[in-house]
N, CA, C and O atoms as CSV, one atom per row, in Angstrom:
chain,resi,resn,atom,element,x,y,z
A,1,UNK,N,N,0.852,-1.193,0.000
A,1,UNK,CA,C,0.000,0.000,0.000
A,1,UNK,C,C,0.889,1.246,0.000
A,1,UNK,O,O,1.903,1.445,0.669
A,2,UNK,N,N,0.281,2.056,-0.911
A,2,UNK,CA,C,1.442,3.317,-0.806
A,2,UNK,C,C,0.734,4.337,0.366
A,2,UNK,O,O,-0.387,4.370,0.874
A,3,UNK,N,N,2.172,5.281,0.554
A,3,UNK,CA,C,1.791,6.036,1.545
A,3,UNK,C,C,0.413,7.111,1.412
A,3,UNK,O,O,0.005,7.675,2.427
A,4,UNK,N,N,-0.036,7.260,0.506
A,4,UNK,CA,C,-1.111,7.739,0.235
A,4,UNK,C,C,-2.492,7.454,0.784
A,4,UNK,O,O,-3.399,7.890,1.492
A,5,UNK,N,N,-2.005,6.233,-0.146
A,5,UNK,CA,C,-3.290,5.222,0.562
A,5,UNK,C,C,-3.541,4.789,2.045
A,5,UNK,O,O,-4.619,4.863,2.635
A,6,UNK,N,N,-2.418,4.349,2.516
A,6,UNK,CA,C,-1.920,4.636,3.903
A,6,UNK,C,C,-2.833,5.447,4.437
A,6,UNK,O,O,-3.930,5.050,4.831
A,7,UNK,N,N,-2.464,6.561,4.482
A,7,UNK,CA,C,-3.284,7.883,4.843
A,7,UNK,C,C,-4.390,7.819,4.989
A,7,UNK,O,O,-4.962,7.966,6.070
A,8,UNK,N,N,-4.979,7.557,3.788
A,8,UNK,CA,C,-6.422,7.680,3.426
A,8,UNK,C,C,-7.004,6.815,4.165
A,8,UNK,O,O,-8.108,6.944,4.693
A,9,UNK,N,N,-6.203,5.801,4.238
A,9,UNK,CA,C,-7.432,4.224,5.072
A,9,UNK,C,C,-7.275,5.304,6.362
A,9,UNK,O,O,-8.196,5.921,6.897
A,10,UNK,N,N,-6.305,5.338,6.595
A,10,UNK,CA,C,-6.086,5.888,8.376
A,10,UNK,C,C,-7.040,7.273,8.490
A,10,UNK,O,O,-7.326,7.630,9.633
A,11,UNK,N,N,-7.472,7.956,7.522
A,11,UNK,CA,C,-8.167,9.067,7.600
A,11,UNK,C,C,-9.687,8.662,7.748
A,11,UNK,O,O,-10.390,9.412,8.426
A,12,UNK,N,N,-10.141,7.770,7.290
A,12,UNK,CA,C,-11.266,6.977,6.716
A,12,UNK,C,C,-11.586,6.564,8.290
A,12,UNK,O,O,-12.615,6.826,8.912
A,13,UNK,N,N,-10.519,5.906,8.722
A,13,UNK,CA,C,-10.837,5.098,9.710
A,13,UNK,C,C,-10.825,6.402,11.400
A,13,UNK,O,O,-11.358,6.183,12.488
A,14,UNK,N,N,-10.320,7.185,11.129
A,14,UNK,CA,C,-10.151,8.004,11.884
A,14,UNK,C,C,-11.568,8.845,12.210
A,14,UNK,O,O,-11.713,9.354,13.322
A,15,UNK,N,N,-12.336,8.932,11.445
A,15,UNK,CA,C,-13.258,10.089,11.245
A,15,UNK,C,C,-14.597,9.627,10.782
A,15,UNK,O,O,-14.933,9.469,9.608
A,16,UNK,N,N,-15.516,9.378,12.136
A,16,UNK,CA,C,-16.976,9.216,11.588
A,16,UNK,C,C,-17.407,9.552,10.151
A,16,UNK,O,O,-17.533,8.745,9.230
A,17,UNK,N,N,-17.625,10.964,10.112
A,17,UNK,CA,C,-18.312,11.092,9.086
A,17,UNK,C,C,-16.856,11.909,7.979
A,17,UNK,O,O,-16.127,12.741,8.519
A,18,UNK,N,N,-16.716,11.664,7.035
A,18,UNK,CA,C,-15.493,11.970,6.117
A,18,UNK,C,C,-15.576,12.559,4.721
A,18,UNK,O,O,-15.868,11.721,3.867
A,19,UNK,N,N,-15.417,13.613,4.347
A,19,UNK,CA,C,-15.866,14.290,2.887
A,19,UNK,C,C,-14.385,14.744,2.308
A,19,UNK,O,O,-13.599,15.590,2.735
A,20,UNK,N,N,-14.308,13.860,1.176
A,20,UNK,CA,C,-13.070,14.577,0.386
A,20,UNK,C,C,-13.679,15.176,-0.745
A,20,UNK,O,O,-14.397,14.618,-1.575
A,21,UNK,N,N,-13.383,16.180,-0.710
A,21,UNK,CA,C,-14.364,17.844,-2.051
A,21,UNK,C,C,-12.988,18.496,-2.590
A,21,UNK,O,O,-11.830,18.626,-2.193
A,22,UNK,N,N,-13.704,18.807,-3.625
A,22,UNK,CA,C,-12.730,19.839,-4.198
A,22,UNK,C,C,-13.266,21.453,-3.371
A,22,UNK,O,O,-14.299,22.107,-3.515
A,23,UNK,N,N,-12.086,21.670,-2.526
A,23,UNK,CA,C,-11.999,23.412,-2.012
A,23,UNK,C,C,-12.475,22.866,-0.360
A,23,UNK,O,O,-12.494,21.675,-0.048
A,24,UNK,N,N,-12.853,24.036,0.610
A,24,UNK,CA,C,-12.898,24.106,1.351
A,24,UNK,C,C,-14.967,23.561,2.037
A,24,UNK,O,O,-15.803,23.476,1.138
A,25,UNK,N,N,-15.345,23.342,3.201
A,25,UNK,CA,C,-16.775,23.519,3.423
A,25,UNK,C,C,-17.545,25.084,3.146
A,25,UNK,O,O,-18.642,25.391,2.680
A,26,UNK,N,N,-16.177,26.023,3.776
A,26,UNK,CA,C,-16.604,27.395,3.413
A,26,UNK,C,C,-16.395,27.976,2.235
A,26,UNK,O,O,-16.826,29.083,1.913
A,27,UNK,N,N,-15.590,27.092,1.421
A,27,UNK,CA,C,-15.327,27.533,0.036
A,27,UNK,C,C,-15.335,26.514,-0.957
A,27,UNK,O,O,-14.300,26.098,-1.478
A,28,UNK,N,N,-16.631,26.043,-1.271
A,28,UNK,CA,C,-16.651,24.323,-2.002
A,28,UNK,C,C,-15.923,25.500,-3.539
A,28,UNK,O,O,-15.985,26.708,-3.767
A,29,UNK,N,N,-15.394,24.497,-4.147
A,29,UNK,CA,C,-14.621,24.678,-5.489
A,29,UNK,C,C,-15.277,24.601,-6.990
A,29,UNK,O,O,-14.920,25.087,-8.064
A,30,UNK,N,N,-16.811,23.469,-6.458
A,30,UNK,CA,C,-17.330,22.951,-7.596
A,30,UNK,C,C,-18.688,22.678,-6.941
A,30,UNK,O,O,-18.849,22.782,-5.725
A,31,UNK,N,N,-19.841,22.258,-7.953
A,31,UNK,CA,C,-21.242,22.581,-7.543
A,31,UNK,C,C,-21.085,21.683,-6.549
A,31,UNK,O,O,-21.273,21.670,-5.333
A,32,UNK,N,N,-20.521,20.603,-7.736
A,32,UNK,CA,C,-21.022,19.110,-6.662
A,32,UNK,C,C,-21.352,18.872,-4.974
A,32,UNK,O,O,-22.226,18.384,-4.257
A,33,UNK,N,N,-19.794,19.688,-4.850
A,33,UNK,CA,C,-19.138,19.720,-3.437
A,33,UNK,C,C,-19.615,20.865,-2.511
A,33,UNK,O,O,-19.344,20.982,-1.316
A,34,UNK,N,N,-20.388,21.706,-3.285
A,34,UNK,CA,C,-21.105,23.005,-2.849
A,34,UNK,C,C,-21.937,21.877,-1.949
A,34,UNK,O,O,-21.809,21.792,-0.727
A,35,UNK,N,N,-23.007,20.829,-2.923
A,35,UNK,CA,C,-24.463,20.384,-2.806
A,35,UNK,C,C,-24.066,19.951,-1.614
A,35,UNK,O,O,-24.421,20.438,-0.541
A,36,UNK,N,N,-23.269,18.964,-1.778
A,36,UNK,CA,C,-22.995,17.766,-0.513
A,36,UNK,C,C,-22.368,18.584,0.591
A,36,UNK,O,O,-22.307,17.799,1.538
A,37,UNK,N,N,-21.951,19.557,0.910
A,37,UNK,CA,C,-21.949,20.439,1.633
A,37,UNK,C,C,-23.309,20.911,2.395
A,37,UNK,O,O,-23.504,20.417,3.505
A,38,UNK,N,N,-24.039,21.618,1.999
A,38,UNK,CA,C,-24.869,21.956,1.807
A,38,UNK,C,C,-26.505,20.917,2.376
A,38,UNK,O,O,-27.577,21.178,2.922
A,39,UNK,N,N,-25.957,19.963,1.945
A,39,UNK,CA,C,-26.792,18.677,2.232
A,39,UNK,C,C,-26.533,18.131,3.697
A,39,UNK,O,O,-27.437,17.809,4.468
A,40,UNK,N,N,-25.311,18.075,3.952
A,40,UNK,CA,C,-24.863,17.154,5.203
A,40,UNK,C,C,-25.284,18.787,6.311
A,40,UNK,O,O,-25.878,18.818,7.388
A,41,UNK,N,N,-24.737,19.871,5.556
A,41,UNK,CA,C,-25.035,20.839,6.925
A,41,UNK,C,C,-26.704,21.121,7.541
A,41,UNK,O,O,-27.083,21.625,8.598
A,42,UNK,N,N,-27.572,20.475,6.212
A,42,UNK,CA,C,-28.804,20.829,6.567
A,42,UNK,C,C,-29.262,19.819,7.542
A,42,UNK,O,O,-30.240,19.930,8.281
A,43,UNK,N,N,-28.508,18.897,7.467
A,43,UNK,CA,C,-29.108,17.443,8.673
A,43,UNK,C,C,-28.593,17.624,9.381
A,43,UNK,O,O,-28.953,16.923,10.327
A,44,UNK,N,N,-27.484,18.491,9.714
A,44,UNK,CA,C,-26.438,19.305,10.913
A,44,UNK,C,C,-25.673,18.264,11.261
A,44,UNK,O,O,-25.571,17.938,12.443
A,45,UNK,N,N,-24.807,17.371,9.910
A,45,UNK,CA,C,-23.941,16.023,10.646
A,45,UNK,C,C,-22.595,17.112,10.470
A,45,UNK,O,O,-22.324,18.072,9.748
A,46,UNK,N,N,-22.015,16.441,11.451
A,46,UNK,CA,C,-20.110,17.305,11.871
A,46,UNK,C,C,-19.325,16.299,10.923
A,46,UNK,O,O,-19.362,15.071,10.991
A,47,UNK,N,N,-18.786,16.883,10.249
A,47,UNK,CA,C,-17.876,16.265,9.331
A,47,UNK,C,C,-16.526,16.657,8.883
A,47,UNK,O,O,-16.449,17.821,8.490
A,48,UNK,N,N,-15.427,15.943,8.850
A,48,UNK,CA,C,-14.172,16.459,8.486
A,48,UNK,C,C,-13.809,16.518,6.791
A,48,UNK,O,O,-13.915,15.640,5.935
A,49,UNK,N,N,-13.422,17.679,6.715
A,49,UNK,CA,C,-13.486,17.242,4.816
A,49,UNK,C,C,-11.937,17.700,4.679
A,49,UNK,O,O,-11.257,18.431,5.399
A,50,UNK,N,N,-11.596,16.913,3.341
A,50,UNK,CA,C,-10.705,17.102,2.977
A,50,UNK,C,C,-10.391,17.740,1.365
A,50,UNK,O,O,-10.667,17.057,0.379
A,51,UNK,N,N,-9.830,19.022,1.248
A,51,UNK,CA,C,-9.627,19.483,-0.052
A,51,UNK,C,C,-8.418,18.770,-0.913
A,51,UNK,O,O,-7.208,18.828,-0.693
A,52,UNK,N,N,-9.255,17.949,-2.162
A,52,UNK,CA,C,-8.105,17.448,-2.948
A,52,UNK,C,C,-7.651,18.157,-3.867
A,52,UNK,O,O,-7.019,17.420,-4.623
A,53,UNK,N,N,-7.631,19.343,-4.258
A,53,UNK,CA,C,-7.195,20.071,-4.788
A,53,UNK,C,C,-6.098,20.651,-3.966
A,53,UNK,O,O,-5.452,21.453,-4.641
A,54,UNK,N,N,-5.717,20.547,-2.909
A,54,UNK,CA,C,-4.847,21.711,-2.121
A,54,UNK,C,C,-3.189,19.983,-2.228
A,54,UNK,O,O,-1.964,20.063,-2.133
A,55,UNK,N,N,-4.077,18.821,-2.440
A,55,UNK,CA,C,-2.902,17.735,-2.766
A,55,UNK,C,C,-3.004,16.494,-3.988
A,55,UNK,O,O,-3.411,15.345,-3.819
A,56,UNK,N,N,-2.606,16.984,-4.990
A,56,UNK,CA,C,-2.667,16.030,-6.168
A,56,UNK,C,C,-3.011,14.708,-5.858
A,56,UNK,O,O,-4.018,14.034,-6.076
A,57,UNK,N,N,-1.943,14.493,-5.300
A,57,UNK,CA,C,-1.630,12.860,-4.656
A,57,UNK,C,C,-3.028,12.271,-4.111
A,57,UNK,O,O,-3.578,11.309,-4.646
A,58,UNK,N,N,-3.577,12.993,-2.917
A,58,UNK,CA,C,-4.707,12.623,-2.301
A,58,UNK,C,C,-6.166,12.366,-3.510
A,58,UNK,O,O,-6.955,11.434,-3.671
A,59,UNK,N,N,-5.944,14.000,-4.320
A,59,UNK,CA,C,-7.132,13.941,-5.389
A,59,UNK,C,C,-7.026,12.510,-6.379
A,59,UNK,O,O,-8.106,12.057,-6.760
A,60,UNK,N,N,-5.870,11.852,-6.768
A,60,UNK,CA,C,-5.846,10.645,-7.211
A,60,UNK,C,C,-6.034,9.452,-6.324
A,60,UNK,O,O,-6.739,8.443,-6.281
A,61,UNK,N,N,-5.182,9.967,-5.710
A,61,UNK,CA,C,-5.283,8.494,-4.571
A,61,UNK,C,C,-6.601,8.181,-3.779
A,61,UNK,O,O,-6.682,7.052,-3.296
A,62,UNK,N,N,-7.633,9.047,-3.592
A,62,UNK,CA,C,-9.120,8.801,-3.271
A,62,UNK,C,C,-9.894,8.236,-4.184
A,62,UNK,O,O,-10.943,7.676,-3.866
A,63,UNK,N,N,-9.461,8.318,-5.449
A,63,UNK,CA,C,-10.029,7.899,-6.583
A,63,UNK,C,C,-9.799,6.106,-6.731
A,63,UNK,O,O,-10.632,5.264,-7.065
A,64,UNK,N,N,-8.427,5.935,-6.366
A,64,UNK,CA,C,-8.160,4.348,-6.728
A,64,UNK,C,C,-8.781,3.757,-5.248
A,64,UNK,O,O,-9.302,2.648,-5.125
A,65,UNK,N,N,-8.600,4.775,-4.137
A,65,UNK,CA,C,-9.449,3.944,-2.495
A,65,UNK,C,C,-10.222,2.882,-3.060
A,65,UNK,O,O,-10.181,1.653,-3.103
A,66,UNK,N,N,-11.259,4.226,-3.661
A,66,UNK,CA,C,-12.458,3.725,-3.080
A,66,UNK,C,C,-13.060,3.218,-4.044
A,66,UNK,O,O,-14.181,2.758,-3.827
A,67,UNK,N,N,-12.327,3.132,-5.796
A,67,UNK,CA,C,-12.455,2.856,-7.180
A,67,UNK,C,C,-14.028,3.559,-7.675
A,67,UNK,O,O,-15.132,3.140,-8.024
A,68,UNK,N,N,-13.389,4.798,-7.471
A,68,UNK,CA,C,-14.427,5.948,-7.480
A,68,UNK,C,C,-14.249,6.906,-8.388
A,68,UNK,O,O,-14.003,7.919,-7.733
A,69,UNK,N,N,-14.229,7.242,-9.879
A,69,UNK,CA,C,-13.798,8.668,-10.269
A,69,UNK,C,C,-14.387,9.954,-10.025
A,69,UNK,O,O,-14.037,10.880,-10.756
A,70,UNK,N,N,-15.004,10.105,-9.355
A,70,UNK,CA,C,-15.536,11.249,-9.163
A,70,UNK,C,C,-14.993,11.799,-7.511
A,70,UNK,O,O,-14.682,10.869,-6.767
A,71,UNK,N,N,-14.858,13.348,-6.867
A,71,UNK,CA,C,-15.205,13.765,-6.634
A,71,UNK,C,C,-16.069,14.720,-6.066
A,71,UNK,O,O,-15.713,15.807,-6.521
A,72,UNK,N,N,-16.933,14.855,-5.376
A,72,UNK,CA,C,-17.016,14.063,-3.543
A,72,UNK,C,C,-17.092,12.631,-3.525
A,72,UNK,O,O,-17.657,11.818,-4.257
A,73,UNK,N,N,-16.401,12.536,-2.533
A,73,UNK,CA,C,-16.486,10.989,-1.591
A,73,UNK,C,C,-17.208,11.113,-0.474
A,73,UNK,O,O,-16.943,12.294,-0.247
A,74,UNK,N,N,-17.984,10.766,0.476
A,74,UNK,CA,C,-18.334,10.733,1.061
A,74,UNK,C,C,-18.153,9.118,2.269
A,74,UNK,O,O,-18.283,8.018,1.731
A,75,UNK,N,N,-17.866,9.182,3.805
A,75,UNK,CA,C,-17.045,8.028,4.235
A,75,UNK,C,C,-17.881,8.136,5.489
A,75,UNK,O,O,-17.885,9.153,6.183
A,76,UNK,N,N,-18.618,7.011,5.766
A,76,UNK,CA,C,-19.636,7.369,7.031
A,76,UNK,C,C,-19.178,6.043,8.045
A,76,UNK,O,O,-19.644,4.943,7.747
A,77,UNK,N,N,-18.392,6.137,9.077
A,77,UNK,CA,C,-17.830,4.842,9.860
A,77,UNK,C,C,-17.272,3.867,8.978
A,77,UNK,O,O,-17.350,2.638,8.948
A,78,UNK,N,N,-16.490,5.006,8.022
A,78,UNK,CA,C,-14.973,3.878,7.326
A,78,UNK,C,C,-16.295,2.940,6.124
A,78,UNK,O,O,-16.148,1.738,5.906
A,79,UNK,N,N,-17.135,3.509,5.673
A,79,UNK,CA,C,-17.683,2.881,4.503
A,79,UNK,C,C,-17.860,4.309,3.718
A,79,UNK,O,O,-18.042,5.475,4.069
A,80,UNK,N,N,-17.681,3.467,2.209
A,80,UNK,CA,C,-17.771,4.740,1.414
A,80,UNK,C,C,-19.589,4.656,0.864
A,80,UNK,O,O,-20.246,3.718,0.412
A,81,UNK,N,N,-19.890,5.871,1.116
A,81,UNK,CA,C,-21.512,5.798,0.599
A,81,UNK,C,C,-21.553,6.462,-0.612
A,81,UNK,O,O,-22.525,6.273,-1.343
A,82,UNK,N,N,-20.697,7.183,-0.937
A,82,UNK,CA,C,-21.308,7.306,-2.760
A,82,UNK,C,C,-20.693,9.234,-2.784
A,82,UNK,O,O,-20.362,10.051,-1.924
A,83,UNK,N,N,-20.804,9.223,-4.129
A,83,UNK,CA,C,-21.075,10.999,-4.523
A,83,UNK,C,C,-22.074,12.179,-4.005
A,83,UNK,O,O,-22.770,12.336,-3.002
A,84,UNK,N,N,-21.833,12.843,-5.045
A,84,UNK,CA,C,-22.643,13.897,-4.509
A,84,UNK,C,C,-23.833,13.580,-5.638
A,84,UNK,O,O,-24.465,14.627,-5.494
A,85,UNK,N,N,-24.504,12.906,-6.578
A,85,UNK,CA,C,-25.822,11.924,-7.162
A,85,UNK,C,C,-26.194,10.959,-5.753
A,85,UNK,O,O,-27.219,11.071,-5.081
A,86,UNK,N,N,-25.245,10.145,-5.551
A,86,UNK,CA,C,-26.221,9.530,-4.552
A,86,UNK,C,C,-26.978,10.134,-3.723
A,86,UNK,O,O,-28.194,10.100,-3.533
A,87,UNK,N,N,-25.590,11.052,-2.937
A,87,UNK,CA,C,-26.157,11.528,-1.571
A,87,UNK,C,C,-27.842,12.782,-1.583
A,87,UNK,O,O,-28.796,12.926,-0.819
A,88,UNK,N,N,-27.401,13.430,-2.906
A,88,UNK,CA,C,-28.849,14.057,-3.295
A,88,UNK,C,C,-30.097,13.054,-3.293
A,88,UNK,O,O,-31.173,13.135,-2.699
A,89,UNK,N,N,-29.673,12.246,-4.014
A,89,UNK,CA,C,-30.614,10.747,-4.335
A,89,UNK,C,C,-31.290,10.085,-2.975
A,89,UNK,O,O,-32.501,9.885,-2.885
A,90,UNK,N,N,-30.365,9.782,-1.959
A,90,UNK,CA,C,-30.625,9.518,-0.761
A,90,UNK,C,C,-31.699,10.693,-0.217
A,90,UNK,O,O,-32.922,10.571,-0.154
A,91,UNK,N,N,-30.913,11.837,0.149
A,91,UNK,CA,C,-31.428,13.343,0.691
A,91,UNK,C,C,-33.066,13.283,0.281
A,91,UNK,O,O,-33.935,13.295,1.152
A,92,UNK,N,N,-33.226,13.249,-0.478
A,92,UNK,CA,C,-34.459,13.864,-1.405
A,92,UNK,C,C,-35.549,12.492,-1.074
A,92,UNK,O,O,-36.746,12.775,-1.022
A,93,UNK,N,N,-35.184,11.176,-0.875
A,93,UNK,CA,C,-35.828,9.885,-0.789
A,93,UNK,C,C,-35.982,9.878,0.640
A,93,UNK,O,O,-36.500,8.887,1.155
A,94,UNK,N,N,-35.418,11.320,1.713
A,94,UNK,CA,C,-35.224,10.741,2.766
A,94,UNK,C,C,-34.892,9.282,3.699
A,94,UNK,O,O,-35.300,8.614,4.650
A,95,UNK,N,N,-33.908,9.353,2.718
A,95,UNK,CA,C,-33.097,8.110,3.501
A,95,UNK,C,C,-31.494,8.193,4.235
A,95,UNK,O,O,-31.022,7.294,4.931
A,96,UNK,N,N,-30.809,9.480,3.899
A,96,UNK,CA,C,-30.013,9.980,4.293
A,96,UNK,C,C,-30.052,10.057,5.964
A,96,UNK,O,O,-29.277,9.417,6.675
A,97,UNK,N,N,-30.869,10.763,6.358
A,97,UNK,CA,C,-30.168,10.890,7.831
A,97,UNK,C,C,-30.519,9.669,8.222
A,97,UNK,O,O,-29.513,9.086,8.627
A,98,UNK,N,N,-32.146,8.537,8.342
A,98,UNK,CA,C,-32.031,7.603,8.814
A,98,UNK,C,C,-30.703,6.322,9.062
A,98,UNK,O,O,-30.462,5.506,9.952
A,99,UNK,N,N,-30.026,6.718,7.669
A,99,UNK,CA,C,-28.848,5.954,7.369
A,99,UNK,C,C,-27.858,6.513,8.188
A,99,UNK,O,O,-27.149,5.658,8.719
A,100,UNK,N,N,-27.621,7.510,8.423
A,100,UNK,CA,C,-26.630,8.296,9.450
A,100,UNK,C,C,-27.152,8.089,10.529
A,100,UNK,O,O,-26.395,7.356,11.164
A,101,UNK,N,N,-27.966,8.309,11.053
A,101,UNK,CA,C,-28.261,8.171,12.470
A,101,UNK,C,C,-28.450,6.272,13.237
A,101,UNK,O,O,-28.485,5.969,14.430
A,102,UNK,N,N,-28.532,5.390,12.080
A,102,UNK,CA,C,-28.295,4.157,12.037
A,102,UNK,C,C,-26.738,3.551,12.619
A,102,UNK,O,O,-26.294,2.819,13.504
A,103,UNK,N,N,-26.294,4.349,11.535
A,103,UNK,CA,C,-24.517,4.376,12.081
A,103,UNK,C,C,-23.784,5.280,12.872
A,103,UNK,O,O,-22.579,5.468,12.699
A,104,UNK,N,N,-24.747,6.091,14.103
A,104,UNK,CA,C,-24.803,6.354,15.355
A,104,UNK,C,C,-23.962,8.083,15.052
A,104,UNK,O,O,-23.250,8.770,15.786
A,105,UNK,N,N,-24.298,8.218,14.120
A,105,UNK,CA,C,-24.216,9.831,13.176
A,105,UNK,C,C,-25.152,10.407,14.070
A,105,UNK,O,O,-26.329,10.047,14.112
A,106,UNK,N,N,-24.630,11.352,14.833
A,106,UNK,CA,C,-25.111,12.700,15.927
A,106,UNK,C,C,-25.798,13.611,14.534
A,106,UNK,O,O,-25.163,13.824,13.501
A,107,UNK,N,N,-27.134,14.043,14.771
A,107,UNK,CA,C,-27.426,14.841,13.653
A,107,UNK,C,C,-28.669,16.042,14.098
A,107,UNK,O,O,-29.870,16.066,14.368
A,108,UNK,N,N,-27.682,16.840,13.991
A,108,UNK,CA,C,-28.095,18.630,14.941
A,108,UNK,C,C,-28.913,19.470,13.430
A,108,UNK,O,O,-28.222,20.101,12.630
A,109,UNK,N,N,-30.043,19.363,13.307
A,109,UNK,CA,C,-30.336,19.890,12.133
A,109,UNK,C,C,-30.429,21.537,12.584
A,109,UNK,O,O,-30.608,21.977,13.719
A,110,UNK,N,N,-30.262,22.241,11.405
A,110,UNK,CA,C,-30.022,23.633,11.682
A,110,UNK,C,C,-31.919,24.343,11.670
A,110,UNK,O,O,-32.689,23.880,10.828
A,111,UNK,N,N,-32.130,24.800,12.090
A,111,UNK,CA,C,-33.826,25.493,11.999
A,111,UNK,C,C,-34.050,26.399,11.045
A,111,UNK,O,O,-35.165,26.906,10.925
């Protein structure tokens, strides 16, 4: 396993809920990562994200993890649940937070 990957499992495994986006939560880069932003803050889950744009390496190496090409990832207790299509997909079917709060996801919705 390269050190990348390394990382990534250990980041994965480190961090309930886990978002690798292009740019920042306060500064998503791209719609996608705007949405899923946007989405997780409205169910008020705490999440650590990571900008792959600020490290090449990571922006590829998340890609072979999780054999994912796209851009958000999303990592809920070290499982990968999908993009920013699913997670809308989920959101909208209301099945999202039940699924988070299943896997013991604290979820502070904003009013």
């Amino acid at each position: 396993m390269s050190d990348i990957q390394a990382r990534i499992a250990e980041d994965v495994k480190n961090n309930d809920v886990l978002l690798y986006m292009k740019g920042t939560p306060v500064f998503p880069q791209c719609g996608f990562s705007s949405m899923t932003v946007q989405i997780l803050s409205h169910l008020g889950v705490k999440f650590k994200a990571v900008d792959v744009l600020a490290n090449p390496e990571i922006r590829q190496g998340i890609k072979e993890f999780s054999n994912w090409p796209t851009v958000p990832q999303l990592y809920v207790k070290g499982e990968f649940v999908g993009g920013a299509d699913i997670l809308r997909e989920m959101f909208e079917a209301e099945e999202l937070g039940p699924f988070l709060a299943e896997r013991g996801v604290a979820l502070e919705p904003t009013a």
